[in-house]
C-alpha positions in Angstrom: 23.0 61.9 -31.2 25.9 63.9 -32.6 27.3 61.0 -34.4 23.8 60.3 -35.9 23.3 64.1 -36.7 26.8 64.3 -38.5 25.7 60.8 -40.3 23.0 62.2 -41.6 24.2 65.6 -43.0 27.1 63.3 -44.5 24.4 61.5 -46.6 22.7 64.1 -47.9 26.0 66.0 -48.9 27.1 62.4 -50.9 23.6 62.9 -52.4 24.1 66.4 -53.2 27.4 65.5 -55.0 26.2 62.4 -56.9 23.3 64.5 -57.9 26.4 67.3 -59.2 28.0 64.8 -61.3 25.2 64.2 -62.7 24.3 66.9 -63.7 27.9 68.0 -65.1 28.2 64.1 -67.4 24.6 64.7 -68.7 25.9 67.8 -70.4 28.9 65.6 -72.0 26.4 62.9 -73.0 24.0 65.4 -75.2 27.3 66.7 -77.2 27.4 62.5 -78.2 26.6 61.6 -81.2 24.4 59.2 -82.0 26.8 56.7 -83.7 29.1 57.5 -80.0 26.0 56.4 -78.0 25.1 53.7 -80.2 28.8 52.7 -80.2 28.7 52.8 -76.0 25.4 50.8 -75.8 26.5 48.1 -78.0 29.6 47.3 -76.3 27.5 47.8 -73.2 25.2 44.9 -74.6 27.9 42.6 -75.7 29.4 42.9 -71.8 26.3 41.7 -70.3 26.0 38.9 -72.6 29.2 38.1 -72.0 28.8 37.8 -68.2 25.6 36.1 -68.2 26.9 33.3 -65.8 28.4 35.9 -63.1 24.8 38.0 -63.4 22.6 35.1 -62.9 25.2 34.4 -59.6 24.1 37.5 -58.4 21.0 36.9 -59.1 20.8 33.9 -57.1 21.7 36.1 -53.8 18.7 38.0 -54.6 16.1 35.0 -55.1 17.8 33.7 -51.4 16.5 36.5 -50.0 13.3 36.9 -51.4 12.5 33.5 -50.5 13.8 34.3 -47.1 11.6 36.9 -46.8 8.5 35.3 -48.0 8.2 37.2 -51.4 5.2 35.8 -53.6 5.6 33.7 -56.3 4.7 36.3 -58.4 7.2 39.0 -57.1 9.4 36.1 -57.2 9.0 35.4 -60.9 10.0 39.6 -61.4 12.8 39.5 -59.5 14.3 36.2 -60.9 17.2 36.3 -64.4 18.3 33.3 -66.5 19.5 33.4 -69.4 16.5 33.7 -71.4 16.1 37.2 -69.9 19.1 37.8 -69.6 19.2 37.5 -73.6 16.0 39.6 -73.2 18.0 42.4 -71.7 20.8 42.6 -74.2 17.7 42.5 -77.1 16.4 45.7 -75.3 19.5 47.4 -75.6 20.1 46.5 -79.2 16.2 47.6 -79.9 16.6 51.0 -78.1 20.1 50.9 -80.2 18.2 50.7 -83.7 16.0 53.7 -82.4 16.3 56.4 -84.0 18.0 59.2 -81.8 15.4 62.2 -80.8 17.8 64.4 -80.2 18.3 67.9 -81.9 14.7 66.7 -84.0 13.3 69.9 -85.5 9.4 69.9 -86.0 6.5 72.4 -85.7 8.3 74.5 -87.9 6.3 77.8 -89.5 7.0 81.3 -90.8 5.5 84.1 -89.0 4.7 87.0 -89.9 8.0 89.4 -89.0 9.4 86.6 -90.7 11.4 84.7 -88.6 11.4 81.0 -88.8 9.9 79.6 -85.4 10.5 75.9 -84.5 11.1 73.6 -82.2 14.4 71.5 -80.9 14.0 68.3 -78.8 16.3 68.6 -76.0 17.0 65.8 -73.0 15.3 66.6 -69.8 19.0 66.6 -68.0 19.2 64.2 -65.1 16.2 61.6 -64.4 16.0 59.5 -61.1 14.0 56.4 -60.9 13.1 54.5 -58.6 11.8 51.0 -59.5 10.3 48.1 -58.0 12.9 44.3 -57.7 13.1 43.9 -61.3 16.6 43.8 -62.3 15.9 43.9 -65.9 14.7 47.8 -65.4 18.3 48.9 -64.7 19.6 47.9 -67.8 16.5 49.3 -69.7 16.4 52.7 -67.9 20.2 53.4 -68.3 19.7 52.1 -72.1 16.8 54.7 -72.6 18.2 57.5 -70.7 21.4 57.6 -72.0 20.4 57.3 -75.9 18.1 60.1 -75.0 20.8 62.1 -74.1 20.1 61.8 -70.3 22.4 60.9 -67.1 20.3 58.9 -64.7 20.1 58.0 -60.8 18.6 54.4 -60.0 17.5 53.0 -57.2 16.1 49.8 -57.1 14.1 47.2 -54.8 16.0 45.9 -52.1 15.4 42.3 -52.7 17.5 42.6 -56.7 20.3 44.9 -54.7 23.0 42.2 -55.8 21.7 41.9 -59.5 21.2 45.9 -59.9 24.6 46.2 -58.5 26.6 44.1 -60.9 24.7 45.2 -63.9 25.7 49.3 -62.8 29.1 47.9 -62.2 29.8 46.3 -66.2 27.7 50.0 -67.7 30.2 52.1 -65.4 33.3 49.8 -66.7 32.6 50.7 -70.3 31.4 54.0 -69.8 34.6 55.0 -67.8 36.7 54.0 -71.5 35.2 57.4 -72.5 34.9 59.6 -69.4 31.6 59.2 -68.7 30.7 57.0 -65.7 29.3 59.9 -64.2 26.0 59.2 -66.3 24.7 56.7 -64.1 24.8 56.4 -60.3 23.1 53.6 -58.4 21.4 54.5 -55.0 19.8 52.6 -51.6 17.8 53.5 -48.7 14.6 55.2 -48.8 15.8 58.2 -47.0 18.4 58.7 -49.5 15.3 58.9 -52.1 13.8 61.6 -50.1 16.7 63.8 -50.2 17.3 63.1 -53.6 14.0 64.7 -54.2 15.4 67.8 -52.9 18.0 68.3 -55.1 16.0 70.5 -57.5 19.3 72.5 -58.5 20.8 69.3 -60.5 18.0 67.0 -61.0 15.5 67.4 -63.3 12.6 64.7 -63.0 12.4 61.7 -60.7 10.2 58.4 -62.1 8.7 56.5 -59.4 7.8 53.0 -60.4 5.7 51.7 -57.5 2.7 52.0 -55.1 0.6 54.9 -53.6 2.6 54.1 -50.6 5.6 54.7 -52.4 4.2 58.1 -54.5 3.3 59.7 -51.1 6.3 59.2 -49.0 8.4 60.7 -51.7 6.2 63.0 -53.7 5.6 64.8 -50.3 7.9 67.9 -49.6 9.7 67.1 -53.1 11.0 69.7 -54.7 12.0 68.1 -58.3 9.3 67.3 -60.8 7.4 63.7 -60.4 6.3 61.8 -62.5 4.5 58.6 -61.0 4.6 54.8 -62.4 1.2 53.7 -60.1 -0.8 50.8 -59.3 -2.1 48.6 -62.4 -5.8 48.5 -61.4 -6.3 46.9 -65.3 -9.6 46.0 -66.1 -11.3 44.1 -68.9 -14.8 44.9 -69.6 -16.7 42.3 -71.9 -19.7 44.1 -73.8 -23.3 42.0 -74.1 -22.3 42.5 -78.0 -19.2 40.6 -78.6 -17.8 37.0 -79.8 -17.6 35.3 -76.9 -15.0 33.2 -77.6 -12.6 36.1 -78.2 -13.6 37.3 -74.9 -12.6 34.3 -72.5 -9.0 34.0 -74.2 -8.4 37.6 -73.5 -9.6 37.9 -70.1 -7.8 34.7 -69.3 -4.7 36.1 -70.9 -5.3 39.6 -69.3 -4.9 37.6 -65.9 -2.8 34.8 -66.0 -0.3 34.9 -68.7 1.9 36.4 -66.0 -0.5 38.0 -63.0 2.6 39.7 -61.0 3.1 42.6 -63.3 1.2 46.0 -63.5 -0.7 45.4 -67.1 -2.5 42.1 -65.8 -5.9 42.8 -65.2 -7.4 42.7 -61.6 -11.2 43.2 -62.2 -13.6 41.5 -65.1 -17.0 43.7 -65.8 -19.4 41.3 -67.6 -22.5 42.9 -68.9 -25.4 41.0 -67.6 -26.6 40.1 -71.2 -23.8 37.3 -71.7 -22.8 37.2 -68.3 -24.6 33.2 -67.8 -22.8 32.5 -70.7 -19.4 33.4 -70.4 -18.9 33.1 -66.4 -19.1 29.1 -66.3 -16.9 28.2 -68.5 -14.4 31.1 -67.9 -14.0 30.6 -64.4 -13.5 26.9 -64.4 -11.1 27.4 -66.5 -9.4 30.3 -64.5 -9.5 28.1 -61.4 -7.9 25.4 -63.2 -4.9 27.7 -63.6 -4.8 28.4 -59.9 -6.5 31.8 -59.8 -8.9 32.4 -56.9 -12.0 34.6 -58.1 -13.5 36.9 -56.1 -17.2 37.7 -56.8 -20.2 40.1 -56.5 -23.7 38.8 -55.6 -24.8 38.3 -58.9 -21.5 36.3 -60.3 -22.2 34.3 -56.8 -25.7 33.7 -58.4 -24.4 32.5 -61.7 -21.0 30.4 -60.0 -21.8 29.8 -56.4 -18.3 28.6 -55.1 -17.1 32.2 -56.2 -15.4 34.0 -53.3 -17.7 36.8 -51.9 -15.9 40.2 -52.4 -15.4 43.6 -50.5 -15.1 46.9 -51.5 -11.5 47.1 -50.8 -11.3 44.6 -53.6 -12.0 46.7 -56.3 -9.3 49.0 -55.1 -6.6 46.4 -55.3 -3.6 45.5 -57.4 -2.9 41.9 -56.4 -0.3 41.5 -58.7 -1.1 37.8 -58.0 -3.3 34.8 -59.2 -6.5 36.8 -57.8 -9.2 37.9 -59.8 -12.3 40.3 -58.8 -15.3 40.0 -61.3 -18.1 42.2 -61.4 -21.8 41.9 -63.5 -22.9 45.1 -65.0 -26.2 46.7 -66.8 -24.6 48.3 -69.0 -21.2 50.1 -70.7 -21.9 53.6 -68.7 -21.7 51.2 -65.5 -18.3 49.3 -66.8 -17.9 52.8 -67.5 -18.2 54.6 -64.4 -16.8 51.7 -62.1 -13.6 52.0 -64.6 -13.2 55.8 -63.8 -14.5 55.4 -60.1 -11.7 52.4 -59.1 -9.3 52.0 -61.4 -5.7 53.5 -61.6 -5.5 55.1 -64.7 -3.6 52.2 -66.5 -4.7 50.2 -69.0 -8.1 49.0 -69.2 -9.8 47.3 -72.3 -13.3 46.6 -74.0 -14.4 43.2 -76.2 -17.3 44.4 -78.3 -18.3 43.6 -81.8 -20.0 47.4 -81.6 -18.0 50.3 -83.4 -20.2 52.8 -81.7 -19.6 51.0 -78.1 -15.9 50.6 -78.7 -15.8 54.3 -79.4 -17.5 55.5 -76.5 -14.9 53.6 -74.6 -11.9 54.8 -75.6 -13.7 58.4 -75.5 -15.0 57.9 -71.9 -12.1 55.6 -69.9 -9.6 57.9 -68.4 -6.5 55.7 -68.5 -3.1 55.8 -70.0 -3.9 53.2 -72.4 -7.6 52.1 -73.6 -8.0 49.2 -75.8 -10.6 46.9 -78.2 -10.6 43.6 -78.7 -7.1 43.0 -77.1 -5.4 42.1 -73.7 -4.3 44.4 -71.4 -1.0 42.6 -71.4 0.3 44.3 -74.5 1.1 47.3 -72.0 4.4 48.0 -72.8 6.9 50.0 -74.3 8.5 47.1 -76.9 5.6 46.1 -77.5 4.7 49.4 -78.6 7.3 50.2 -80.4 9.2 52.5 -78.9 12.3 49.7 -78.2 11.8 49.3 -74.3 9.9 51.8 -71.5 11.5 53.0 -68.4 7.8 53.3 -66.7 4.3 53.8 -67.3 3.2 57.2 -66.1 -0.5 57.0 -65.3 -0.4 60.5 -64.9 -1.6 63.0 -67.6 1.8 65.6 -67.3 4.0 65.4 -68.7 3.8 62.1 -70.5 1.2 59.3 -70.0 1.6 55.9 -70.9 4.8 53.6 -71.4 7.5 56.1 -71.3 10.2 55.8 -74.1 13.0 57.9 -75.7 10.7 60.9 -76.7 9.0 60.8 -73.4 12.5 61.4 -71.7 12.8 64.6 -73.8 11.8 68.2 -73.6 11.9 71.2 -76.5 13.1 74.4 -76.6 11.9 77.0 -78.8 14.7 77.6 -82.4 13.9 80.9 -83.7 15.8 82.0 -87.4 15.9 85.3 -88.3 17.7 87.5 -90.9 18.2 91.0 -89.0 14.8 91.5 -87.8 14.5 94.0 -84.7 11.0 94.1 -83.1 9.3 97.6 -83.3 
């Protein structure tokens, strides 16, 4: 008992320490440059192309052990890297590369009226963990994104990619050691470890969790640093009784099964009732064809018969897989409502040819992203622009959405004066 006692006060002291460092490099890395940080990340890019063959080894560990463990073949699909992501990986880096730097942007600039100059400086948030879900790929992107935004990071990844996570943190800290600064990112395991890294309030200055509720609760609970939560992609696509209906099968099909295991898929399809004969037949033969099981209410059982009955708990669940709940609806306030009431807070999307329906939509649905006329799957921060994302916060503080450099940033308050003394 001693011996396990002394273990774990040993841990958390290594945590409080890594958690120090941290702290201590992310005040080297915002003096940088942004030509020094560019400079860093390219040579950090050229490394990994460079040692495609030993990453995708490592890589290979990982896929044994999902496989031994019975992972889907969708979580299997995440965790897995060839080259072709590989070469993704190093096109991330050089995107967040041609970014341009956030830091030390003034804005929101104004004279007041004892006449000092009030603005506004963007500042990096300091030290961010993150904890993410067995996608390799995310350690390279969140180091990428944290560390041109001026950031040092703590990552802890999946379990199942520990061997591919490990060897990518091992070629960033050999080039970042060239310049002092291997201190910027620290890779971390065990859950427990998590928790207490959620303690360390003093040195750390946000934590990301990429994950489930399940995850959210065990570690939001008792934490003392700031959370900001990736959560479940409950996506839905909602396909209005005014609408091409053409455009509305390819999206929904690619909303679901252009790669089902990740959190922008959809999970649930709202037909209104209007087109619902029409578009259901066709759609779902055509879904089944592709392998996906569809999961039904009473009226969709109406319209397709071999449709799956489905449960509540169905509504409320990410399957991340080749599953698909669909539900007929009166109208947009019930696609509406059912939206707010079940989904995540994600991504959800309408088809409508109606401006004033469209609208409404993107007034009403409370998620992080709200589209028209488009697939869910565009969820994402190159595809948005902003180079690569380190997670999508579903939460409304104090970013929402994919999270890129300007999302890892705070302000402070620049004030310019020429002598003036308040009276």
């Amino acid at each position: 008992a001693c011996r396990r006692q002394a273990g774990k006060i040993e841990q958390e002291m290594n945590i409080k320490k890594i958690a120090e460092k941290a702290k201590l490099a992310s005040y080297k890395i915002s003096c940088l440059l942004e030509c020094e940080k560019n400079d860093i990340l390219a040579r950090i890019a050229d490394e990994i192309h460079k040692r495609s063959k030993e990453i995708i080894q490592e890589n290979k560990k990982d896929l044994e052990y999902g496989e031994k463990i019975g992972l889907s073949s969708a979580l299997m699909d995440r965790l897995l890297l060839d080259e072709k992501r590989i070469n993704g990986i190093v096109e991330g880096i050089k995107n967040i590369i041609n970014l341009p730097d956030p830091i030390g942007e003034i804005y929101d600039t104004k004279r007041v009226k004892s006449g000092l100059v009030v603005g506004k400086m963007r500042v990096p948030l300091g030290v961010i963990g993150i904890i993410y879900e067995a996608r390799p790929n995310v350690t390279a992107d969140a180091f990428s994104l944290c560390f041109k935004s001026g950031n040092s990071c703590i990552l802890k990844g999946g379990i199942e990619a520990k061997n591919s996570n490990k060897y990518l943190i091992s070629i960033i800290k050999d080039i970042l050691s060239d310049y002092g600064l291997s201190d910027s990112v620290f890779y971390i395991e065990g859950r427990e470890v998590v928790k207490k890294l959620a303690l360390q309030d003093k040195y750390i200055d946000c934590i990301i969790l990429r994950g489930g509720k399940a995850l959210i609760d065990a570690i939001g609970e008792g934490a003392k640093v700031p959370i900001i939560a990736h959560g479940e992609g409950i996506c839905h696509v909602y396909i209005d009784s005014e609408c091409f209906l053409g455009m509305a099968e390819e999206i929904a099909f690619n909303a679901k099964v252009q790669r089902p295991g990740v959190c922008n898929a959809m999970e649930t399809l709202l037909v209104h009732k209007d087109v619902a004969r029409k578009i259901l037949p066709p759609l779902v033969i055509r879904l089944k064809s592709s392998g996906c099981e569809i999961r039904g209410c009473e009226k969709t059982r109406e319209i397709c018969p071999d449709v799956i009955a489905i449960t509540e708990a169905d509504w409320r669940t990410e399957y991340l897989a080749l599953i698909l709940s669909i539900k007929i609806v009166s109208s947009l306030d019930d696609a509406i409502e059912h939206i707010n009431h079940y989904g995540s807070h994600h991504s959800d999307a309408i088809v409508t040819n109606s401006y004033t329906n469209a609208m409404k939509f993107l007034r009403m649905v409370d998620s992080s992203s709200v589209y028209v006329n488009a697939s869910t799957r565009f969820t994402d921060g190159g595809e948005f622009g902003l180079g690569a994302e380190i997670g999508i916060s579903t939460q409304k503080l104090h970013a929402r959405g994919p999270m890129g450099l300007k999302e890892l940033t705070s302000s402070k308050f620049i004030i310019f004066g020429d002598g003036q003394i308040r009276k």
